[in-house]
N, C-alpha and C positions, 0 to 999 in steps of 0.2 A: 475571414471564414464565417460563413454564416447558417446556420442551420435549424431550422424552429423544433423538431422532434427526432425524424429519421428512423423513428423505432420498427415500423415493420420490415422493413430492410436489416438493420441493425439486429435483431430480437433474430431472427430467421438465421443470421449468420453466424451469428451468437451461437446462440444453443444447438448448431450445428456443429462447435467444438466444442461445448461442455454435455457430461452426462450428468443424468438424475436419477435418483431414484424416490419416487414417489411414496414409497411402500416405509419410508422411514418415520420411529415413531420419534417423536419431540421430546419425550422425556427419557428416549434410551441412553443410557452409560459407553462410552466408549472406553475400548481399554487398549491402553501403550505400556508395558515392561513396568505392570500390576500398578500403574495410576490410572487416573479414569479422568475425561471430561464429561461434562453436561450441559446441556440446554438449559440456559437463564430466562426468564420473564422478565422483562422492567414494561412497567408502563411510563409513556412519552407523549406529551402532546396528544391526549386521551387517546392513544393508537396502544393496545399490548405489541411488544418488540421483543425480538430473539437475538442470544446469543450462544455461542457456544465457549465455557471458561474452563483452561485447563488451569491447574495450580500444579506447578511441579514439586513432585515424593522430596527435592532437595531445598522447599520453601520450612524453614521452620521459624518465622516470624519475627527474629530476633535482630535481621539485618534489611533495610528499604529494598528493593529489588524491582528492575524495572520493568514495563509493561510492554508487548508487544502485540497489535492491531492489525490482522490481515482481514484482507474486503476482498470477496467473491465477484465473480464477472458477471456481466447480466444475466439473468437468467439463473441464477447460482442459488446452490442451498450449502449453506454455511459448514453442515455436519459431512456433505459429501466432499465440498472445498477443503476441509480440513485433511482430508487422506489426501487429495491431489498436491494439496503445497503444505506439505507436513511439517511444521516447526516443532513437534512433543518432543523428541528426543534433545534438540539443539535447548528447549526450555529446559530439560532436566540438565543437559551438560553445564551451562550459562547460568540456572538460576533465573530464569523471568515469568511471569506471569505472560499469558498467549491466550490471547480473545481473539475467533473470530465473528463479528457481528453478522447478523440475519439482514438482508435490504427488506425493507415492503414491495407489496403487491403496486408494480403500474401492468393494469389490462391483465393483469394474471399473472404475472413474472417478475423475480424479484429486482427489483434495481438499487441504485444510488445517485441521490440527486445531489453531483458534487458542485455544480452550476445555480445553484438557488436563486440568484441577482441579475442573470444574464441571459441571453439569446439562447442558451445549449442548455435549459433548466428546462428539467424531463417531469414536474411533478411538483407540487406542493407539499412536499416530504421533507422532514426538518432534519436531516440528516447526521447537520453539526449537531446539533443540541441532542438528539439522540446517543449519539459518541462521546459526548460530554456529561450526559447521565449515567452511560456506561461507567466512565471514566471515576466519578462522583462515588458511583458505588460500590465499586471497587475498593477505593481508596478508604471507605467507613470500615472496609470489613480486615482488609489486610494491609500491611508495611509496604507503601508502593512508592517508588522512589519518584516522584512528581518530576524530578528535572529529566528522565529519563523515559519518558513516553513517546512509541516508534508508530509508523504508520506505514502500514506497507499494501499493495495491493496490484489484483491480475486485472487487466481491462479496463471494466468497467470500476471494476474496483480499484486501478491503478490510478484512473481519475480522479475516484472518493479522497487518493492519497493527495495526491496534488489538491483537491478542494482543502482538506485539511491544514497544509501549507500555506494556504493562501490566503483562508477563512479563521483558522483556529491556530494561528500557529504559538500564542501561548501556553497552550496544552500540549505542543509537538516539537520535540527535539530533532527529527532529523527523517525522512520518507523515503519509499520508495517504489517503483512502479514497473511490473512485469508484465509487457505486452500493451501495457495501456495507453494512454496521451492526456495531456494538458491542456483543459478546454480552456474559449477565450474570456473569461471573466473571474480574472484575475483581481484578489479582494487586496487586502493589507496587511503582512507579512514581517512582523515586528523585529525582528531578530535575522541573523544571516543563517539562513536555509539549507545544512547540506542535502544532496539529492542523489539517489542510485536510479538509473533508468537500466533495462536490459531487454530488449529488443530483436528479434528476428527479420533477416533483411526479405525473406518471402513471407510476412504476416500477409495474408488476403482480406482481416477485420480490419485493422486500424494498419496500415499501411507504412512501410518502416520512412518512406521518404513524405510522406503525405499525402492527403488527396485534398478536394475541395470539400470535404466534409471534415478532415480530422487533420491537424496542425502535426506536421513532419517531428523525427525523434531530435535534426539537429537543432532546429527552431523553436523546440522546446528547452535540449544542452543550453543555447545560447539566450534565452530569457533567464535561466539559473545563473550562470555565467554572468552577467551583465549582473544581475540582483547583485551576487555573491564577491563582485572583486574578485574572480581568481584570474590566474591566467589564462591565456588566450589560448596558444600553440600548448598543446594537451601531451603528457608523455604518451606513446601508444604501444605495448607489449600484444604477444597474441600467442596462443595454446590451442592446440591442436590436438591434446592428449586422448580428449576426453568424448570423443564420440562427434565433434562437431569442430569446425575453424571456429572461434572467437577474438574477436579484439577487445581489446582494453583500453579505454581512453581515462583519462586522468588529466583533470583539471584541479588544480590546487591552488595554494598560497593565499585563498580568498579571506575577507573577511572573517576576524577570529578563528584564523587558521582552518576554517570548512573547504571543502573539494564538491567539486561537482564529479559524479565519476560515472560512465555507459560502458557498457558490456553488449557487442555486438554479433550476433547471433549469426554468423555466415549462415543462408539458406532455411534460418530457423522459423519458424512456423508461429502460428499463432495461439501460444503453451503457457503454463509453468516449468520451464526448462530444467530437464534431467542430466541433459549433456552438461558435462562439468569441465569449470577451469582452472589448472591446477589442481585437480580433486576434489572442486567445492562445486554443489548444487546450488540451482537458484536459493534457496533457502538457506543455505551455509554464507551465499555472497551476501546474500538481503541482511541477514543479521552482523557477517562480520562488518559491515558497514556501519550501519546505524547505531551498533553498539561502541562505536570511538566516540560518539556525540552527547552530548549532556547539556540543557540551556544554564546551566551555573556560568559556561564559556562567553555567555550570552547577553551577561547581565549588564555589562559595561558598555555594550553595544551601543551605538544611536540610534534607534527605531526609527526605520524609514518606508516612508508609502511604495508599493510597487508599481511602477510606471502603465 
């Protein structure tokens, strides 16, 4: 699959599923059930960079608590991203900390350059080391459980998550990716990788079987799968309950006991999915996942190159 940019096609189709609102000010307080988030500065790689950090009302310092990372789709503003795939409530119930990061400006629009080494790199934007200074700062100021740092992300940002995986993965216990794909430049991935993908079979952006620009959701499954040692033939369950058909695939038994596991979106679109399964929203599945993972599992591991 090869593709050098693709953005004005990409960028157009883009942000013809996400909205914006312009009129937002970067130092305003959001508020969830009397806590508040707010817009971070860090300077990176002499660029100033945004975040938005929620600490939740049930942080009181005394115990490590782990970190979770959602990344906006192109065209994304992080403060509007954060209502769309809302993790405050799941942070106050759980106990974590919930950054979502700001992309920089490519041509005007925000992105993420999860591809920094390869043919599908959008931008001389340091990405990793941006998330890594997030990560840095974080850790100075509060009890943040290091072995327990999650990455999750819609689109474009589902990308950032897999770049993360593959670029950064001794910083990342466990990722996962909503709508997005797995570009082809695949880095070095220290540790066995579990992965959450959840997908819609009508996405029009990134297309749920592939196309000639964007690598298919199973050919993504089976690069994890392969990394990971798990099984092959996947258990498959499927619920209906919740406003939409879903499948459940499950791959397991992998290395250090990780699963690869998809959640398939019958006729689902190109979202952060509200239709639930079993009860659970994209955001209930993205955290009940990532939060069985911890790299302490990891340690013993053989660190191996990915193919």
């Amino acid at each position: 699959m090869k593709k050098s940019i693709l953005l004005f096609t990409f960028l157009l189709t883009i942000l013809s599923c996400c909205e914006k609102d312009d009129n937002k000010n970067p130092e305003e307080y959001y508020s969830n059930n009397n806590t508040q988030s707010i817009v971070h500065d860090i300077v990176h790689d002499g660029v100033n960079r945004e975040y938005v950090l929620y600490i939740p009302n049930s942080y009181d310092g005394t115990s490590s608590i782990p970190l979770m990372l959602n990344f906006h789709g192109f065209g994304g503003n992080a403060s509007d991203y954060m209502q769309e795939a809302d993790m405050r409530s799941l942070a106050e119930a759980e106990t974590f900390i919930l950054i979502y990061p700001q992309g920089s400006s490519l041509d005007g629009l925000p992105h993420w350059n999860a591809c920094p080494l390869g043919g599908d790199n959008k931008s001389d934007a340091d990405d990793f080391g941006f998330i890594e200074a997030i990560i840095n700062e974080i850790s100075s100021q509060y009890n943040l459980d290091m072995e327990r740092i999650y990455a999750a992300g819609y689109s474009n940002g589902g990308m950032m998550a897999y770049g993360l995986a593959n670029y950064k993965s001794d910083l990342i216990a466990a990722v996962a990716s909503v709508s997005g794909a797995m570009l082809e430049c695949t880095g070095s991935t220290s540790h066995p990788m579990p992965v959450l993908h959840l997908h819609g079979t009508y996405d029009s952006v990134l297309p749920y079987n592939g196309s000639s620009d964007w690598s298919s959701v199973q050919s993504t499954l089976d690069y994890w799968i392969n990394f990971n040692n798990t099984i092959i033939a996947p258990t498959i369950s499927n619920d209906n309950s919740g406003g939409m058909s879903i499948d459940h695939y499950v791959y397991d038994q992998g290395d250090s006991s990780v699963s690869v596991e998809h959640y398939k979106f019958i006729r689902g679109d190109h979202v952060w999915f509200s239709a639930t399964y079993q009860g659970q929203d994209a955001s209930e599945l993205v955290w009940g996942f990532l939060s069985r993972y911890d790299t302490v599992s990891y340690t013993h591991h053989r660190a191996h190159e990915t193919p």
